[in-house]
C-alpha positions as protocol buffer text, in pm:
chain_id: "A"
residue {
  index: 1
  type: UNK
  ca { x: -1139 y: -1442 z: 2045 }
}
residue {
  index: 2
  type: UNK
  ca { x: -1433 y: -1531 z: 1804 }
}
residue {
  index: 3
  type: UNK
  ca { x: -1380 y: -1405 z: 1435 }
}
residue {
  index: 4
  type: UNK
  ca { x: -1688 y: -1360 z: 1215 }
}
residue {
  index: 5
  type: UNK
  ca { x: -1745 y: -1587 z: 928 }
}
residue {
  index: 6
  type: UNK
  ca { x: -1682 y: -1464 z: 603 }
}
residue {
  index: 7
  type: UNK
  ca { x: -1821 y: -1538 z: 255 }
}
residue {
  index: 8
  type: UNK
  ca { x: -1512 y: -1611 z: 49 }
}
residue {
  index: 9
  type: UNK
  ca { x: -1663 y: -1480 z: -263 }
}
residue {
  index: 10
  type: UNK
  ca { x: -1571 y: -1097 z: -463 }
}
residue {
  index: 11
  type: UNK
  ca { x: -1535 y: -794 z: -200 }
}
residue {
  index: 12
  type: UNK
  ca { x: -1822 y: -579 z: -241 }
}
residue {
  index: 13
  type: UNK
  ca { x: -1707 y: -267 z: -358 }
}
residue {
  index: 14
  type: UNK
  ca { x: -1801 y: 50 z: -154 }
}
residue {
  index: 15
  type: UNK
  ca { x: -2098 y: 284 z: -276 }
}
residue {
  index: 16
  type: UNK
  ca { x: -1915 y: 558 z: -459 }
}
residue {
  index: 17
  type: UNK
  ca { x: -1598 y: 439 z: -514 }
}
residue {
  index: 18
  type: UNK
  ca { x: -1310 y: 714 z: -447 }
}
residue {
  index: 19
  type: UNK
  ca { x: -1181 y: 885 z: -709 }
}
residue {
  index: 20
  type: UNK
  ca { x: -865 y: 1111 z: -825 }
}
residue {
  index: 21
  type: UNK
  ca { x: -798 y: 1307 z: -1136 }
}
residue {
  index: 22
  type: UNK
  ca { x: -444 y: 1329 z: -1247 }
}
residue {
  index: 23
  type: UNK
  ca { x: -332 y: 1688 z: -1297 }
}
residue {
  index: 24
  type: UNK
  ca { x: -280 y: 1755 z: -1698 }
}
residue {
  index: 25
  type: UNK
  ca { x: 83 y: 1873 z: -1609 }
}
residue {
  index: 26
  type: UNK
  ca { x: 157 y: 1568 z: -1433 }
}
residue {
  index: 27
  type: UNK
  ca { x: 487 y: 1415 z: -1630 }
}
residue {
  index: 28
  type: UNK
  ca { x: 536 y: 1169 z: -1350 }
}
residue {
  index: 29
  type: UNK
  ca { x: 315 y: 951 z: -1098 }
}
residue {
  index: 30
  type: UNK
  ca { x: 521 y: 756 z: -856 }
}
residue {
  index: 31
  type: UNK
  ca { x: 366 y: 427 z: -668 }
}
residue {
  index: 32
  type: UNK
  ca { x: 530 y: 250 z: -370 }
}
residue {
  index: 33
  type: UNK
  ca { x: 405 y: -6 z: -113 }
}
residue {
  index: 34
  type: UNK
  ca { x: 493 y: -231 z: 156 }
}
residue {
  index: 35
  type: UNK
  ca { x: 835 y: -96 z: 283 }
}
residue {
  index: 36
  type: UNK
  ca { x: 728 y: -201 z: 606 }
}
residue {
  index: 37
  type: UNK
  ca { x: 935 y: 119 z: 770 }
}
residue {
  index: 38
  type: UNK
  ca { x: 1118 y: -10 z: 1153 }
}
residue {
  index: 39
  type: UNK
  ca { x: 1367 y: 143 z: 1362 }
}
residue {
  index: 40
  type: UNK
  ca { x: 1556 y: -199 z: 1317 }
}
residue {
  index: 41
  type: UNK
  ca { x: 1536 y: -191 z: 923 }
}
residue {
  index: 42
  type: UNK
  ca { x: 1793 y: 174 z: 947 }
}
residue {
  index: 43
  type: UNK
  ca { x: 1873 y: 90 z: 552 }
}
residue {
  index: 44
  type: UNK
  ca { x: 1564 y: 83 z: 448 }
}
residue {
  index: 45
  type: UNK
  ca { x: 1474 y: 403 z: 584 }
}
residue {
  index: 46
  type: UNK
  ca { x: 1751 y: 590 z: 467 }
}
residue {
  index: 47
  type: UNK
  ca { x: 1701 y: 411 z: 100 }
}
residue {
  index: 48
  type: UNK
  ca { x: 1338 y: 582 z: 152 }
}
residue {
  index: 49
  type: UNK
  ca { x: 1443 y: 866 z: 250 }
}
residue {
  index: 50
  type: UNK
  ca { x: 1685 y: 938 z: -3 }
}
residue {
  index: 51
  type: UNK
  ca { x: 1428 y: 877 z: -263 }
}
residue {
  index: 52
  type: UNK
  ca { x: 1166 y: 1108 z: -91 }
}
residue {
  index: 53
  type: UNK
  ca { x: 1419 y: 1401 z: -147 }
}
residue {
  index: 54
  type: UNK
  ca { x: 1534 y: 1241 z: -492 }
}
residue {
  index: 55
  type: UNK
  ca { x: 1210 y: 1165 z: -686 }
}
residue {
  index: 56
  type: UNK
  ca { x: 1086 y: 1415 z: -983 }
}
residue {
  index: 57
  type: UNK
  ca { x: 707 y: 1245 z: -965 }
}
residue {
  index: 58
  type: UNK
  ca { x: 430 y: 1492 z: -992 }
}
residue {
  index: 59
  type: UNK
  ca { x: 289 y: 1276 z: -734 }
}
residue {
  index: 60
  type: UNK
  ca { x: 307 y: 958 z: -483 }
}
residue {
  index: 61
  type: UNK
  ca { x: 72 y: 720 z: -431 }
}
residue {
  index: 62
  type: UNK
  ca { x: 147 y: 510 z: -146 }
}
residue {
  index: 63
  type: UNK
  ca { x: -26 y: 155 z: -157 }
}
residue {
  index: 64
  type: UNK
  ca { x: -41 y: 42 z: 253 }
}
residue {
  index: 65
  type: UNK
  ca { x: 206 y: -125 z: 476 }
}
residue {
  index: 66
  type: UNK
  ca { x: 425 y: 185 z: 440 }
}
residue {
  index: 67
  type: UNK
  ca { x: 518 y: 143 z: 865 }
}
residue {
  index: 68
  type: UNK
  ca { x: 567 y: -221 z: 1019 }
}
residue {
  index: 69
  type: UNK
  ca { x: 329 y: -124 z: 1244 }
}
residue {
  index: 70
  type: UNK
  ca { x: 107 y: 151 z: 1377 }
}
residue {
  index: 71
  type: UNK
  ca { x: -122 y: 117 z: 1663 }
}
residue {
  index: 72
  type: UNK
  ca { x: -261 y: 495 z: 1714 }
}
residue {
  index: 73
  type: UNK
  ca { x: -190 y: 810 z: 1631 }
}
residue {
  index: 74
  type: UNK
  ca { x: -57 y: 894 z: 2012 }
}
residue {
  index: 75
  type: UNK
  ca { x: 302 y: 771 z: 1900 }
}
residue {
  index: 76
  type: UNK
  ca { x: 609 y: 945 z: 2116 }
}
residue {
  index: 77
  type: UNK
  ca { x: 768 y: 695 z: 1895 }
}
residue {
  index: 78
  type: UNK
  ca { x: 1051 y: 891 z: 1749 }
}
residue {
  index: 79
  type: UNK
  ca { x: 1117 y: 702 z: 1453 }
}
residue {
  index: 80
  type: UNK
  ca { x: 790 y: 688 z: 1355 }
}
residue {
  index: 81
  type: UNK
  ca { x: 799 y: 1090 z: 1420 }
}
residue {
  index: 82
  type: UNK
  ca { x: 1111 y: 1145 z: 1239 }
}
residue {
  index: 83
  type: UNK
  ca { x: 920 y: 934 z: 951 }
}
residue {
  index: 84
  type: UNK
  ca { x: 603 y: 1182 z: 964 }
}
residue {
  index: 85
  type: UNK
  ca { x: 823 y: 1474 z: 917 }
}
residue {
  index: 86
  type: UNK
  ca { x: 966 y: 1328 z: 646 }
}
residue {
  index: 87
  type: UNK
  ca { x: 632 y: 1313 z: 472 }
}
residue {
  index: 88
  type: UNK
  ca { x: 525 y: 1664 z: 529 }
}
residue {
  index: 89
  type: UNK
  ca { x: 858 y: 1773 z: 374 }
}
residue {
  index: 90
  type: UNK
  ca { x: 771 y: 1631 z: 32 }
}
residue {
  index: 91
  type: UNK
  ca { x: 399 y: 1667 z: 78 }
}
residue {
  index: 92
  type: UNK
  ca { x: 510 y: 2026 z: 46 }
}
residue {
  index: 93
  type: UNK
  ca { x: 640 y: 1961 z: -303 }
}
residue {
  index: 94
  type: UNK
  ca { x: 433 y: 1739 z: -432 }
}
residue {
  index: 95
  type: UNK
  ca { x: 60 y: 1537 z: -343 }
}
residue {
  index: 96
  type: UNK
  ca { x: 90 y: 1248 z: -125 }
}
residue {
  index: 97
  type: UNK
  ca { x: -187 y: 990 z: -162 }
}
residue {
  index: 98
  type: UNK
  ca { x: -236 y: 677 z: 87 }
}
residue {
  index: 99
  type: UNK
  ca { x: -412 y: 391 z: 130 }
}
residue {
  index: 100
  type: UNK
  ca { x: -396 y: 157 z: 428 }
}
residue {
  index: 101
  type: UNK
  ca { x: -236 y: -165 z: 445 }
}
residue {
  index: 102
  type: UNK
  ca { x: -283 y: -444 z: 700 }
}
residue {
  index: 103
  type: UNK
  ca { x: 12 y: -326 z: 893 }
}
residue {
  index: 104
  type: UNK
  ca { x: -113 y: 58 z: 946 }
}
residue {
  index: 105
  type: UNK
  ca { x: -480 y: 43 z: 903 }
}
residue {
  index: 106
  type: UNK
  ca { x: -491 y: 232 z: 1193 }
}
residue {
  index: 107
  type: UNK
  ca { x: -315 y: 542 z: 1066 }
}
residue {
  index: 108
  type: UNK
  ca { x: -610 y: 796 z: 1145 }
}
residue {
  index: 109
  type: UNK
  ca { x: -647 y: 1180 z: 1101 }
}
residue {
  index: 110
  type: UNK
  ca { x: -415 y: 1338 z: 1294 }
}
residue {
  index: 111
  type: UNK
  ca { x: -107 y: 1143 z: 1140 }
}
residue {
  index: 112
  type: UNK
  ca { x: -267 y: 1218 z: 793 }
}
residue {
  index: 113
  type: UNK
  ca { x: -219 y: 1598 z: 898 }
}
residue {
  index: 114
  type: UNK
  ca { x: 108 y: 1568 z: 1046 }
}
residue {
  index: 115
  type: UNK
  ca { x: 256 y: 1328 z: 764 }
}
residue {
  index: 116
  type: UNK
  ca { x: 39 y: 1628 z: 485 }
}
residue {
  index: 117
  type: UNK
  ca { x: -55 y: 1292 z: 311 }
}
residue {
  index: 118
  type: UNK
  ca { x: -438 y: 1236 z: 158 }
}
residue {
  index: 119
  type: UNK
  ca { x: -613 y: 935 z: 243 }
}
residue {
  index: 120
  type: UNK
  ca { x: -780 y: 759 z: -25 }
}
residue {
  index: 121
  type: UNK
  ca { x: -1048 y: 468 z: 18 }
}
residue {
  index: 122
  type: UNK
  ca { x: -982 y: 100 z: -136 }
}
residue {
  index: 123
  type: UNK
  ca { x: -1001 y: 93 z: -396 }
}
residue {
  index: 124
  type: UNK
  ca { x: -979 y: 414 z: -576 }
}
residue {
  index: 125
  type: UNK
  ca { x: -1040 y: 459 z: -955 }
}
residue {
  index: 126
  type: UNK
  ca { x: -718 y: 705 z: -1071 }
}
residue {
  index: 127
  type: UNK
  ca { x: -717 y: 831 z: -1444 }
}
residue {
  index: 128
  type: UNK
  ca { x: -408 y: 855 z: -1617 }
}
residue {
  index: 129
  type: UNK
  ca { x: -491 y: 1055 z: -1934 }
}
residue {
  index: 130
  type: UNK
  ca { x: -683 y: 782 z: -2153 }
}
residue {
  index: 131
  type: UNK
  ca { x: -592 y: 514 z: -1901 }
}
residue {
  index: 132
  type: UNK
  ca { x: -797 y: 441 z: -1559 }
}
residue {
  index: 133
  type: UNK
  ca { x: -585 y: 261 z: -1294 }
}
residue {
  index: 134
  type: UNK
  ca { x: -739 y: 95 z: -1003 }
}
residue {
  index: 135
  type: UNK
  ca { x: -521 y: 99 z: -655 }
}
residue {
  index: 136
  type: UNK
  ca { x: -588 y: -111 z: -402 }
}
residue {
  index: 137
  type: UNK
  ca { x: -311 y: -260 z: -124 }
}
residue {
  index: 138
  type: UNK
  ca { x: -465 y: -549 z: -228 }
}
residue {
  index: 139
  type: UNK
  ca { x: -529 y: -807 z: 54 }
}
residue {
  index: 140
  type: UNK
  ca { x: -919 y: -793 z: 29 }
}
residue {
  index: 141
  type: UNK
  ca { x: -878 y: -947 z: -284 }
}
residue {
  index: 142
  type: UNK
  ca { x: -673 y: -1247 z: -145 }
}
residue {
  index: 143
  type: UNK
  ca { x: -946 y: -1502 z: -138 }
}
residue {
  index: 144
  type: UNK
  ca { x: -775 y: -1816 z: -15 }
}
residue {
  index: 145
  type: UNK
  ca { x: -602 y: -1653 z: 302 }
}
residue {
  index: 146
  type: UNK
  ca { x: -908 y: -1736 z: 462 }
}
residue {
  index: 147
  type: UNK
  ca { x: -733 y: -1668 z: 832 }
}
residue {
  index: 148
  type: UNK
  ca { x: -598 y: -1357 z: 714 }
}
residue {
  index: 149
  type: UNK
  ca { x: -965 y: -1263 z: 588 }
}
residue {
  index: 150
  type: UNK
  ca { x: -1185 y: -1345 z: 927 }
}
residue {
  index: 151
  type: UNK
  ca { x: -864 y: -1171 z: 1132 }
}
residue {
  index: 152
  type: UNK
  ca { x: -975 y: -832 z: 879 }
}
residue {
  index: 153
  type: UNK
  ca { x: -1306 y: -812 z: 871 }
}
residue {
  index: 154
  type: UNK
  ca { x: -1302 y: -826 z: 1253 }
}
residue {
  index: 155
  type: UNK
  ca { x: -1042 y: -547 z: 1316 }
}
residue {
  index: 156
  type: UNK
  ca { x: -1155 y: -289 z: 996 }
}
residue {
  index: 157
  type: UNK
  ca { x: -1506 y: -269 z: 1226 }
}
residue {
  index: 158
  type: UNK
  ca { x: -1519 y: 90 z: 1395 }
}
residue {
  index: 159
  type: UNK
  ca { x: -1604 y: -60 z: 1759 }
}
residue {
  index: 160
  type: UNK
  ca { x: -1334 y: -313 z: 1748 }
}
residue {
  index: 161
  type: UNK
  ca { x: -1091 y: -45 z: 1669 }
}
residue {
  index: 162
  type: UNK
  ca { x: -1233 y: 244 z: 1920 }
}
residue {
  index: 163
  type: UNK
  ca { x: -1161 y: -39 z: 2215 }
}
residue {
  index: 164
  type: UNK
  ca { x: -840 y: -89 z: 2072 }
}
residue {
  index: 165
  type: UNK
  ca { x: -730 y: 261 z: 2062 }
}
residue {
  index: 166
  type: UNK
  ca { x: -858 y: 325 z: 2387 }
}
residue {
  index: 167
  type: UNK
  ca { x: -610 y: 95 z: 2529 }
}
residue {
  index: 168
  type: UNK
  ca { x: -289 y: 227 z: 2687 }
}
residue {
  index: 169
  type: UNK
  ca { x: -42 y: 284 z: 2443 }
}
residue {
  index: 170
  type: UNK
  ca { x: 242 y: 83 z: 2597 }
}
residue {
  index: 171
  type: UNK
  ca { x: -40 y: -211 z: 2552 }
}
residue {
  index: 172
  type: UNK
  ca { x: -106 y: -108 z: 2217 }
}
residue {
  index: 173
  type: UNK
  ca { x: 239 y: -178 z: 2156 }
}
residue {
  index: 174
  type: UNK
  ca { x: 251 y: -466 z: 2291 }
}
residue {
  index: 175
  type: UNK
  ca { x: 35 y: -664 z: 2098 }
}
residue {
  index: 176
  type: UNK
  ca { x: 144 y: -501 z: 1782 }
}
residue {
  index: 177
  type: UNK
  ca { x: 468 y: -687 z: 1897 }
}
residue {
  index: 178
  type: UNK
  ca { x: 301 y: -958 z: 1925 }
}
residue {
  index: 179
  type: UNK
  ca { x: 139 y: -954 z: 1593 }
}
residue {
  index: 180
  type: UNK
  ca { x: 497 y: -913 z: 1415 }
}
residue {
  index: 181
  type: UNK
  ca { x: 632 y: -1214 z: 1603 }
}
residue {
  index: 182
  type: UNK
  ca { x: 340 y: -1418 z: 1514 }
}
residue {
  index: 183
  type: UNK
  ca { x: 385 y: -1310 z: 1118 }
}
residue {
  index: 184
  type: UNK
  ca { x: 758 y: -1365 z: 1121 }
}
residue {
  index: 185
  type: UNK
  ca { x: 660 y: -1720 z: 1255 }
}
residue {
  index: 186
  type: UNK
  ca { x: 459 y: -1763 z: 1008 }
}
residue {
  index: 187
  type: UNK
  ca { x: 675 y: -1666 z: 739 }
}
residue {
  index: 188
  type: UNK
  ca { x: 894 y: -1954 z: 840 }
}
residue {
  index: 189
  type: UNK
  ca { x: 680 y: -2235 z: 863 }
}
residue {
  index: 190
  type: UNK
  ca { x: 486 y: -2128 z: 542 }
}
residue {
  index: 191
  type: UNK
  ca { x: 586 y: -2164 z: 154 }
}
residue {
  index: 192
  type: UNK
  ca { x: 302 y: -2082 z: -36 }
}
residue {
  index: 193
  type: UNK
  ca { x: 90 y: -1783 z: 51 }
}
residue {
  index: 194
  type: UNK
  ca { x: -210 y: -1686 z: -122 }
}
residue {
  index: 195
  type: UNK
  ca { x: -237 y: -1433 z: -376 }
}
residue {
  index: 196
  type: UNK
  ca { x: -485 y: -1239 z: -535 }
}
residue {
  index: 197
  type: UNK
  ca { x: -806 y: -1401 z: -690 }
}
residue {
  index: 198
  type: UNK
  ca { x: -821 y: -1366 z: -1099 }
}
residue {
  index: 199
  type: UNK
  ca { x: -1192 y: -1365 z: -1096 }
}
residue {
  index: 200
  type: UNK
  ca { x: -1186 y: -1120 z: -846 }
}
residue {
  index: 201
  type: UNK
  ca { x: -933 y: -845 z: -982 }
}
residue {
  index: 202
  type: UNK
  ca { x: -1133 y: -838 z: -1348 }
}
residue {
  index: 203
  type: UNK
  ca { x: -1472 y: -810 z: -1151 }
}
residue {
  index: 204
  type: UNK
  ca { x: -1344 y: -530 z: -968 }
}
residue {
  index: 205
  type: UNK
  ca { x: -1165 y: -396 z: -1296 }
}
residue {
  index: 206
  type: UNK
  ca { x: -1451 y: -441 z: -1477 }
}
residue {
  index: 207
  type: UNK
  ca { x: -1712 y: -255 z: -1257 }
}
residue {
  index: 208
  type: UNK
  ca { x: -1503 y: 42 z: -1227 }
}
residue {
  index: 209
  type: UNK
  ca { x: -1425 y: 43 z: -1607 }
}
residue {
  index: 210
  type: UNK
  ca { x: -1038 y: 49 z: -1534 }
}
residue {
  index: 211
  type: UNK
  ca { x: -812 y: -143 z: -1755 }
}
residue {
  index: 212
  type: UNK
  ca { x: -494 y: -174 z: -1481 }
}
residue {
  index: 213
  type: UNK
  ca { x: -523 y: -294 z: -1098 }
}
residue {
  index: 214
  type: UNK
  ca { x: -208 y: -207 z: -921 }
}
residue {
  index: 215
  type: UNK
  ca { x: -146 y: -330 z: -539 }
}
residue {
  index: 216
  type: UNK
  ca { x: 75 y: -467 z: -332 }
}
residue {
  index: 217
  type: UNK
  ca { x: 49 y: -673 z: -42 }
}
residue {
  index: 218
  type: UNK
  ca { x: 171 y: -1006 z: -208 }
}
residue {
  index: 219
  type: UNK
  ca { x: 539 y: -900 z: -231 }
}
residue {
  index: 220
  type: UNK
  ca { x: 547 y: -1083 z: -581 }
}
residue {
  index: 221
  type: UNK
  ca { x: 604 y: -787 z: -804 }
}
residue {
  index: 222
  type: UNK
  ca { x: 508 y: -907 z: -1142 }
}
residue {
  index: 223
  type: UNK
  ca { x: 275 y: -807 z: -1442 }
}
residue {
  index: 224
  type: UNK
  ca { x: -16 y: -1022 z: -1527 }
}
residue {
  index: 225
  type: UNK
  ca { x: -198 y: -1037 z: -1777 }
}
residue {
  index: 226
  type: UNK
  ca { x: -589 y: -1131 z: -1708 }
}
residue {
  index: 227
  type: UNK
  ca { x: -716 y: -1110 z: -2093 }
}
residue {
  index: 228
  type: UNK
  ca { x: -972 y: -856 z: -2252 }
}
residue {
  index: 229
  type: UNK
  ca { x: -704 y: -601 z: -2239 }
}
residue {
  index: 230
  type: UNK
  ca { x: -700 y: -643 z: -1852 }
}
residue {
  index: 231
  type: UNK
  ca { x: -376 y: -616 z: -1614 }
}
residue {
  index: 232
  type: UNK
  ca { x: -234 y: -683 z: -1293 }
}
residue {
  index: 233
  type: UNK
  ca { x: 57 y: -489 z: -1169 }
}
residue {
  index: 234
  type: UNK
  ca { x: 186 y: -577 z: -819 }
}
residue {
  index: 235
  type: UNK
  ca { x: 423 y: -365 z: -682 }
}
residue {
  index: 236
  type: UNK
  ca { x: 767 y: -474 z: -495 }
}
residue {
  index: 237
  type: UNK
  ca { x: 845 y: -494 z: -91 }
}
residue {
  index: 238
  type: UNK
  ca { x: 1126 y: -280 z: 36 }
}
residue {
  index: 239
  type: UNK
  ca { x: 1452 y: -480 z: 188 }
}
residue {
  index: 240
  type: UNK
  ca { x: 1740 y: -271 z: 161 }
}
residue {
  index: 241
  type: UNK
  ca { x: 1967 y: -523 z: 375 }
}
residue {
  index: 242
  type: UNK
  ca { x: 1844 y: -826 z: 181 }
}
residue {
  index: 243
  type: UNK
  ca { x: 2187 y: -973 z: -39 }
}
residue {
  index: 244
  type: UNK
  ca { x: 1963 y: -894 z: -368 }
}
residue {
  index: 245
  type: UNK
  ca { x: 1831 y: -569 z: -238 }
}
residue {
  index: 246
  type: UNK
  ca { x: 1441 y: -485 z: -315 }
}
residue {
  index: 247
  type: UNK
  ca { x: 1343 y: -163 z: -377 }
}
residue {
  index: 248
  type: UNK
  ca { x: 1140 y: -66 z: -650 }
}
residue {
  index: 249
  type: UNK
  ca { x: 920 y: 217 z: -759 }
}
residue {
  index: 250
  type: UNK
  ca { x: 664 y: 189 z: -1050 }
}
residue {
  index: 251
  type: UNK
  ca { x: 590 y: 516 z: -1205 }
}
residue {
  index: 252
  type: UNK
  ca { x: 364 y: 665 z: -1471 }
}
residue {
  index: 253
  type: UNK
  ca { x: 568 y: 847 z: -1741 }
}
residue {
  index: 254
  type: UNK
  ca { x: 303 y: 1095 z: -1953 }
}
residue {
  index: 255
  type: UNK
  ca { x: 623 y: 1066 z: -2178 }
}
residue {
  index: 256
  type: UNK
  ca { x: 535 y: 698 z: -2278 }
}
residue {
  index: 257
  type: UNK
  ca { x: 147 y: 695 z: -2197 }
}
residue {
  index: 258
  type: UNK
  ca { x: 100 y: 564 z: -2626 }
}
residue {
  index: 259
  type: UNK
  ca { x: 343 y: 328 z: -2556 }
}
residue {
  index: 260
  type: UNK
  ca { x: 242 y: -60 z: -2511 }
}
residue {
  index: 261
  type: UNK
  ca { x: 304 y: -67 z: -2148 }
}
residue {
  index: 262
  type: UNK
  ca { x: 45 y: 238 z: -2112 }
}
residue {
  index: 263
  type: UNK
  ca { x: 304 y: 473 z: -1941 }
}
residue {
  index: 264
  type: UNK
  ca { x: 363 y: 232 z: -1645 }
}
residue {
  index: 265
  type: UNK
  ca { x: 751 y: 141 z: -1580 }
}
residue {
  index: 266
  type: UNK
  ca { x: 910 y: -85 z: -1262 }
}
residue {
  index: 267
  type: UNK
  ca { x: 1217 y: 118 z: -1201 }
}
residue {
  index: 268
  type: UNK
  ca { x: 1449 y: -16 z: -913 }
}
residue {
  index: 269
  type: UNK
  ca { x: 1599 y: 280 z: -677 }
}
residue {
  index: 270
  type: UNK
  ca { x: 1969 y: 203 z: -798 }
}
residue {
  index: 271
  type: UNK
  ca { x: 1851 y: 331 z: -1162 }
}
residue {
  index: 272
  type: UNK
  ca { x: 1671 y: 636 z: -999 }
}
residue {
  index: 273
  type: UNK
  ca { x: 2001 y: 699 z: -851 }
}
residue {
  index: 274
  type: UNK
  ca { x: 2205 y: 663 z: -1120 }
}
């Protein structure tokens, strides 16, 4: 199938870039990403699920590739049910804020309202007290994937994903299967992935006037630091089988907001359950 070139230079960003406010009584913001959620990955889920009842954030912000995979909104799937359900139960606690990854871009409307989660464009500009944070899942800004690139710009376009959707679902399926098998492959044959473009990450910081970019995507969580008072936070994968388990939340504590790290923490689950 042909894929469109594409100009590897800094991802336009959208007219109007989204927006959220954070509540003045918010003590706590919680950010997760890229726990991949599977039927055949039970201790992750439950790890998730224990922190969905567990957490004291004022609010989530969920940075894309929350499900393995998600081709349409049609699902019988009863994991991926039970996994909605779970959502609208804390949704009716606290906000739920998501952005779409390259595993569940296709998460549409009517699993937003049965999940109670808001969907936020990427990037979106959120402000922290005195601090402005920029989220993004973070894989348009991966400029030297250029596969990964031509393969996303074909399938974010609206007609490519109306004739995808319109497919039978058991099809669907199919060649979301397919697109696993082919990642796993190429998660053994490859050593070096790319990762997001410097440049890139202070352009967008700059023209939005934010001083921290958090994503994910990479599943390198780190802190860099990109000069001019600029950062990069990238948020941890979720393996709850792996030897060295990885799960990791990083929250915004209003508590520590004068502090040098701004208010922003990396807390692994085992502390949260402590």
């Amino acid at each position: 199938m042909h894929t469109p070139s594409l100009a590897l230079s800094t991802p336009t960003l959208p007219d109007g870039v989204s927006h959220v406010q954070a509540a003045s009584t918010w003590q706590q913001v919680d950010f997760i990403s890229d726990l991949h959620l599977d039927a055949h990955e039970p201790e992750t889920f439950q790890a998730w699920a224990h922190y969905m009842a567990q957490t004291q954030a004022d609010a989530l912000f969920i940075l894309g590739d929350l499900f393995e995979v998600w081709v349409g909104d049609d699902t019988q799937d009863p994991f991926a049910l039970q996994c909605l359900a779970l959502l609208k139960r804390t949704s009716q606690r606290l906000p739920i804020y998501f952005i779409c990854g390259n595993r569940d871009f296709l998460l549409g409307a009517d699993a937003l309202r049965a999940s109670g989660m808001h969907a936020l464009g990427d990037p979106t500009v959120l402000t922290l007290g005195q601090l402005r944070v920029l989220l993004s899942h973070g894989d348009s800004l991966c400029l030297a994937d250029h596969d990964y690139l031509a393969f996303r710009a074909q399938v974010r376009q609206p007609g490519w994903q109306a004739d995808f959707l319109a497919r039978p679902y058991a099809e669907r399926q199919a060649t979301g299967q397919s697109m696993r098998t082919q990642s796993e492959a190429r998660k053994r044959t490859h050593t070096d992935y790319a990762d997001v473009d410097t440049p890139a990450a202070c352009a967008w910081l700059k023209a939005t006037q934010c001083q921290v970019l958090l994503h994910g995507h990479t599943h390198r969580p780190a802190v860099h630091d990109l000069g001019d008072g600029l950062q990069r936070w990238v948020l941890s994968d979720w393996h709850a089988s792996q030897t060295a388990p990885r799960l990791e939340v990083v929250s915004w504590l209003q508590e520590q907001a004068d502090h040098p790290n701004r208010g922003l923490v990396r807390r692994p689950l085992r502390s949260l359950n402590a």
